[in-house]
Every structure is written in C-alpha cells, then in structure tokens.
C-alpha positions as CSV (number, residue, x, y, z in Angstrom):
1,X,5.6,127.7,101.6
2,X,4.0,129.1,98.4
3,X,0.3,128.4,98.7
4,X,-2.2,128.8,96.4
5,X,-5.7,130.1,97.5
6,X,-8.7,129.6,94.7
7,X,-12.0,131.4,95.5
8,X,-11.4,134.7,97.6
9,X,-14.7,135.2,100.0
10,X,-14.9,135.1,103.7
11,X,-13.3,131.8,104.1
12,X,-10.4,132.3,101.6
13,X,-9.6,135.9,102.7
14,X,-9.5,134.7,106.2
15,X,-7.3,131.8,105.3
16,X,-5.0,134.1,103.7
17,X,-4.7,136.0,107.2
18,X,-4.3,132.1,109.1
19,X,-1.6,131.3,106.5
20,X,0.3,134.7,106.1
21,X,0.1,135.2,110.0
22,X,2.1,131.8,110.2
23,X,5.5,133.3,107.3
24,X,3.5,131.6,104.1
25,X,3.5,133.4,101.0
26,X,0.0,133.4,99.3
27,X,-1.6,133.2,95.5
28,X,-5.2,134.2,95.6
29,X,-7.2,133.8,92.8
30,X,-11.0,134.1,92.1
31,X,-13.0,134.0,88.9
32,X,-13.0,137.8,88.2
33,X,-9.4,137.8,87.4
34,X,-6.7,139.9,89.6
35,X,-7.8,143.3,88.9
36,X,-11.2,142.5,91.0
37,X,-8.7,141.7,94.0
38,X,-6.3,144.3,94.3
39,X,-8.2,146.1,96.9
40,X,-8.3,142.8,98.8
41,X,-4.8,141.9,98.6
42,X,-3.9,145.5,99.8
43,X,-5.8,144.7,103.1
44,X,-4.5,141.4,103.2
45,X,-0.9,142.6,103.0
46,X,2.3,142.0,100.9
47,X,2.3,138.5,101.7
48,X,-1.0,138.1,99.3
49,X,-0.1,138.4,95.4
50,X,-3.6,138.5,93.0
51,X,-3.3,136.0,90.3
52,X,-4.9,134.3,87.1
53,X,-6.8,130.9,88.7
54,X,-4.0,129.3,85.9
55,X,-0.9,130.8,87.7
56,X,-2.2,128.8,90.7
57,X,0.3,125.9,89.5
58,X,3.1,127.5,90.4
59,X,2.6,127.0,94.1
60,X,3.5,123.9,96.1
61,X,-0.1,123.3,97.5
62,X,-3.9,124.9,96.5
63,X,-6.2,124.7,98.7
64,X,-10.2,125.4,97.0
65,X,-12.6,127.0,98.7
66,X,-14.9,127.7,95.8
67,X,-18.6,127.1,96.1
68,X,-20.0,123.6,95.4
69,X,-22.4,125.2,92.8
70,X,-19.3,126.8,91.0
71,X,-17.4,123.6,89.9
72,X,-16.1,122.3,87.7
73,X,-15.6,125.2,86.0
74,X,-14.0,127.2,88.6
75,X,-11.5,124.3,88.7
76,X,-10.8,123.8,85.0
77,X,-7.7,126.3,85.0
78,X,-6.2,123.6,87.4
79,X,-7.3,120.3,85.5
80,X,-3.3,119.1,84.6
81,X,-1.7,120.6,88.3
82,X,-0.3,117.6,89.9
83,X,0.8,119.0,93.0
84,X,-0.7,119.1,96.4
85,X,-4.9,120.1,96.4
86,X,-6.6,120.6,99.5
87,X,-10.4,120.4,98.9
88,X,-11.8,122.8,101.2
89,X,-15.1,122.7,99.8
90,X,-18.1,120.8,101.0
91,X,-21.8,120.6,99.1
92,X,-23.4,122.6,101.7
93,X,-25.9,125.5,100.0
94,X,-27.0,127.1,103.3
95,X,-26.9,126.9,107.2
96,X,-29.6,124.1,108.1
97,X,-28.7,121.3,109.0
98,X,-30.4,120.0,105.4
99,X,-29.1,122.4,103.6
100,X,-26.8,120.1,101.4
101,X,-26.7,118.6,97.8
102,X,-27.0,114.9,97.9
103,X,-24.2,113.4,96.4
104,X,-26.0,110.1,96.9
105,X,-23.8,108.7,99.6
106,X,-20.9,109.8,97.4
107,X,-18.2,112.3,99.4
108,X,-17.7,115.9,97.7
109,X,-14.2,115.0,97.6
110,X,-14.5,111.7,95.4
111,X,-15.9,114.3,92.7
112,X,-13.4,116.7,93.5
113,X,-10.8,114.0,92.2
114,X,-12.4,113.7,89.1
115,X,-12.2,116.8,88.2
116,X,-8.7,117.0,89.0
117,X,-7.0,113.5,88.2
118,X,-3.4,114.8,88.3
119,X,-3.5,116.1,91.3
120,X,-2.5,114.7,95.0
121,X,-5.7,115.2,96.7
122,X,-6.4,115.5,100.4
123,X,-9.4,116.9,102.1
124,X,-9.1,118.6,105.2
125,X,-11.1,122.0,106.6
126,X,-14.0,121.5,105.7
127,X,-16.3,119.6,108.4
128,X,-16.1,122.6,110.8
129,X,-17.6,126.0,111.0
130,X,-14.4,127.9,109.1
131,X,-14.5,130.8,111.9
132,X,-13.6,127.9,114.3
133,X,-10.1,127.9,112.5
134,X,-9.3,131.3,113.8
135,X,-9.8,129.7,117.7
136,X,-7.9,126.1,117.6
137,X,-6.3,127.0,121.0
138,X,-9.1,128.5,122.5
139,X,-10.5,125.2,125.6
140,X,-11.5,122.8,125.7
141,X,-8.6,121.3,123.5
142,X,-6.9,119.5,121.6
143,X,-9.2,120.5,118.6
144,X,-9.2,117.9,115.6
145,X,-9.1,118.7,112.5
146,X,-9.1,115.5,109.9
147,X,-7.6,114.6,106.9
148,X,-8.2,111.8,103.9
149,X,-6.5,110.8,100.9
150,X,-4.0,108.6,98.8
151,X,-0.9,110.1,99.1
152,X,0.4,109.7,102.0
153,X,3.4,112.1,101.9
154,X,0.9,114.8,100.9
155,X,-1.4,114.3,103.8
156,X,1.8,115.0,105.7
157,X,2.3,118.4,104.5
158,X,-1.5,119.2,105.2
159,X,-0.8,117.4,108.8
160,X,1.8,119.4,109.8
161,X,0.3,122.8,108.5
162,X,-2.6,121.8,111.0
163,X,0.0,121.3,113.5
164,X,1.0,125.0,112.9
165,X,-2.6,126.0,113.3
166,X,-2.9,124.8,116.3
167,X,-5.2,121.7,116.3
168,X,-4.2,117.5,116.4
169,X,-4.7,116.4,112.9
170,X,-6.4,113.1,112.8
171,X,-5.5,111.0,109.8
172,X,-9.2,108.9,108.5
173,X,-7.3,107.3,106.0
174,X,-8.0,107.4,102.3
175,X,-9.9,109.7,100.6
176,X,-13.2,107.3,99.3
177,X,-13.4,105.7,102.9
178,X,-11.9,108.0,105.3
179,X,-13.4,111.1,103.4
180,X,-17.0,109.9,104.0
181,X,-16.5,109.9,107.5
182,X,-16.8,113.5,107.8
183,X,-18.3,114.4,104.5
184,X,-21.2,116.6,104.8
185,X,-24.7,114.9,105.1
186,X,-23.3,111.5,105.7
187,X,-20.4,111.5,107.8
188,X,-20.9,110.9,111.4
189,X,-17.8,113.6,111.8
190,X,-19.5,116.1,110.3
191,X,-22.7,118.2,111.1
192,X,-22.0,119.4,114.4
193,X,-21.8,122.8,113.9
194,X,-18.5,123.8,115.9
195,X,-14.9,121.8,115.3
196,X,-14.9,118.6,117.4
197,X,-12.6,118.0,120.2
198,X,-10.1,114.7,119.6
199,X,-11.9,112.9,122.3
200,X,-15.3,113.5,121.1
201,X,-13.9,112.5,117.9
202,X,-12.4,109.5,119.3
203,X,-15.7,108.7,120.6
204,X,-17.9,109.1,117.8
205,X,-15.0,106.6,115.6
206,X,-15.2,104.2,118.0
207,X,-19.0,104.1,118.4
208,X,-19.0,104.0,114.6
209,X,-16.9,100.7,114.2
210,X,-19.0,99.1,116.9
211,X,-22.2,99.5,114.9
C-alpha cells in the first residue's frame, strides 16, 4: 500500500521502519515541511518519500501520530480526505499514569472525527507503549492490538495490516463505544503500560460486561 505518515518523531519514524520492513511505500509528513525531513527519509530509505502534510491525500490510508497538544491544526491540511485515517494519537502529555488531558469521559478519537468528518476513521495503536510494536512475536503471545470505528470495510484494512505486524487484532466495535474501551484515562484496556495479551484482554472485557 501507499501509506501516509503525519507527524515524524520517534513513533512515526519507527512506523515508517514497521511498515517499509513489511513492502509499503511511505508519505511522511510533519509540520516543518519536506525540507526539514530529508535527512530522515535518507535513513529511513527509498521507501520513505518527504511530503507537504496536504499531499498526504494521495495515499490509500494516514495514520496520525501528531501530539494531542498539536491538533487541530496539524490536521487541517487533511480536513476534506475521505479515505482511510488511523488515529494513532492518544491525550497523554507525559509518562504517569495521570499524565492525560481529560476529555471528560469523551474518547480522543470522538474528537479526532470532528475534525476530520470526511474521513473513514478507525483507531488502532495507540493503548500500548509504541516500542511494544517492534516485539508483537516476542512470548507470551498472541499480542492484541484493538480496533474501533464505523466503517467496517476500513477496520478491515487496519485488521489485516495488524495481522502483518504480527499481533490478533481484536475488533471493540464502533468508534464512540468500542473506542472508550481502551481510550486513555478511561478505558479499562488501556493504562497498562506494555501491549496486552488476547487472554488478558479477553479477561478484562468480560469482567467489564459483568459489572
């Protein structure tokens, strides 16, 4: 696939190297503009093309990985893309465990949306420690990884580029319901500082509908 990658830190550099190491071709974009990422994309490889946030569009899915703080602005080059979004981000600030912006029981995602109307959105990377993406296979396994949204067919394509990663995607449902459940600060998914196994997943779902 042609996959679009807004915000290039740590976590968007390294899922440039997840997602070239795995034949996709990648757009990365940051706020500085393309010239601030050429010697980037020279480490990342030929695979990695530096681009306007705009030229974004042209790929079949984005995924954002922008800092809470940074939207919506960061986002405004996308606002009429209808294609596939995967919101990466989460409105954690720091590395306690209270180091979040209340959303006031809101998911980030839900505000994500908003700022993006057009766009199919699912949310999906972003309840684990990112490092942890690098070591899916690593035991004990399966790993889960969990996705939410409306559209169902683009979950799929998010689901199966899990698959290729390595972990059991575990679909929640849609984005307002299923996205709470591992939102950060409220969902009983999230906050446990390392990516979940599907049993102990499993177990902390079915402990939640018993309550």
């Amino acid at each position: 696939m042609l996959i679009g990658v807004l915000g290039a830190g740590r976590v968007g550099q390294m899922l440039c190297e997840l997602l070239t190491a795995r034949g996709h071709q990648v757009l990365l974009a940051n706020s500085r503009g393309p010239a601030s990422l050429q010697t980037l994309v020279g480490q990342l490889g030929p695979q990695v093309t530096a681009v306007e946030a705009a030229e974004l569009q042209q790929a079949e899915m984005i995924l954002l990985v922008v800092r809470w703080q940074h939207i919506p602005a960061a986002l405004e080059p996308l606002a009429h893309y209808n294609g596939i979004v995967v919101d990466v981000i989460n409105n954690r600030f720091g590395p306690n465990p209270g180091d979040f912006h209340d959303l006031a029981g809101r998911g980030s995602s839900e505000i994500v949306a908003e700022i993006l109307p057009q766009a199919r959105l699912v949310k999906a990377f972003n309840h684990q420690p990112f490092a942890d993406l690098a070591h899916l296979n690593e035991l004990p396994t399966p790993k889960a990884l969990f996705v939410a949204g409306d559209d169902q067919a683009a979950k799929q394509v998010v689901i199966g580029l899990i698959q290729v990663l390595g972990a059991t995607a575990m679909d929640l449902g849609g984005l307002i319901d299923g996205g709470r459940l591992f939102s950060t600060g409220i969902g009983p998914l999230a906050g446990h500082g390392r990516v979940l196994t599907v049993a102990e997943a499993q177990a902390i779902l079915t402990q939640e509908t018993q309550q």
